[in-house]
C-alpha positions, 0 to 999 in steps of 0.5 A: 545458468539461472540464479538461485533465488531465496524462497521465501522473499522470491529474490536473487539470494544475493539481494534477499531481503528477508533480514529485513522483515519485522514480524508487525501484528497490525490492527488496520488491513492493509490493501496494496493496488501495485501498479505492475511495473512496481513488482520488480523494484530493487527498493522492495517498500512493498515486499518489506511491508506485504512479508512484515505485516500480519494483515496485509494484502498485495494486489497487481494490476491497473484497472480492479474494477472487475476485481471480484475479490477487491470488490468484495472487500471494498462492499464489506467494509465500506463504512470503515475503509479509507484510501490513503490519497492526498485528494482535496477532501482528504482527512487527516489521519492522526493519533493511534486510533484513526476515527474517520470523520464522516463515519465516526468509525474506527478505520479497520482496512485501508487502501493505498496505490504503489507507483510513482505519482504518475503511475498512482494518479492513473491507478486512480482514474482508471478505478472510479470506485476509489473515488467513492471512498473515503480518502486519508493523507497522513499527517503534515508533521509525520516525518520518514524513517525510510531512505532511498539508496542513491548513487554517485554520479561522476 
């Protein structure tokens, strides 16, 4: 027998999450690379983000490079894209309105990688395109409101 899933998240109705959605109209469009092992995770960050944000994308996959609809996008808005990656010459986002340094342009789509560091790293590398772009880590002083369920170990 097969479980009932919800609609609407695509969950076991016993874990939905839907009360969890909050409606957000988002000004900057967001664009997950989601690594494909993070599809299934009981955490659910990226389905909460993807079913709570007016704009935002969700792709899954390693290697987008012959991906024609990101591709497309990344053209489209090159000048005021920006990936969030901690790299070396990465620019600080702060306050409301997020100017990115080099284009003095506001930032209208950012990418960000879903996996564990390790999985995020080889998103990375196997996508050069991301190189290019401009990258952005998020202010020093930004603390988290989000908690990662634990258990007891005994």
């Amino acid at each position: 027998m097969t479980r009932a899933i919800c609609n609407h998240c695509e969950r076991p109705i016993k874990t939905c999450i839907c009360c969890y959605f909050t409606q957000t109209a988002n000004k900057v469009n967001i664009i997950v690379l989601q690594h494909p092992s993070e599809v299934k995770q009981t955490k659910g960050s990226v389905a909460l983000l993807k079913h709570s944000l007016s704009n935002c994308t969700v792709y899954v996959g390693e290697d987008f490079t012959e991906h024609q609809q990101l591709q497309t996008l990344v053209k489209q808005y090159a000048d005021d894209l920006a990936l969030l990656y901690p790299s070396e010459d990465a620019e600080e986002l702060t306050g409301s309105n997020y100017v990115l340094g080099r284009s003095n342009k506001p930032l209208s789509t950012l990418i960000v990688l879903d996996g564990t560091w390790k999985k995020a790293y080889k998103l990375f590398q196997l996508n050069p395109f991301l190189h290019q772009l401009t990258h952005v880590k998020l202010a020093n002083n930004v603390e988290s409101l989000y908690a990662v369920r634990k258990t007891n170990k005994v």
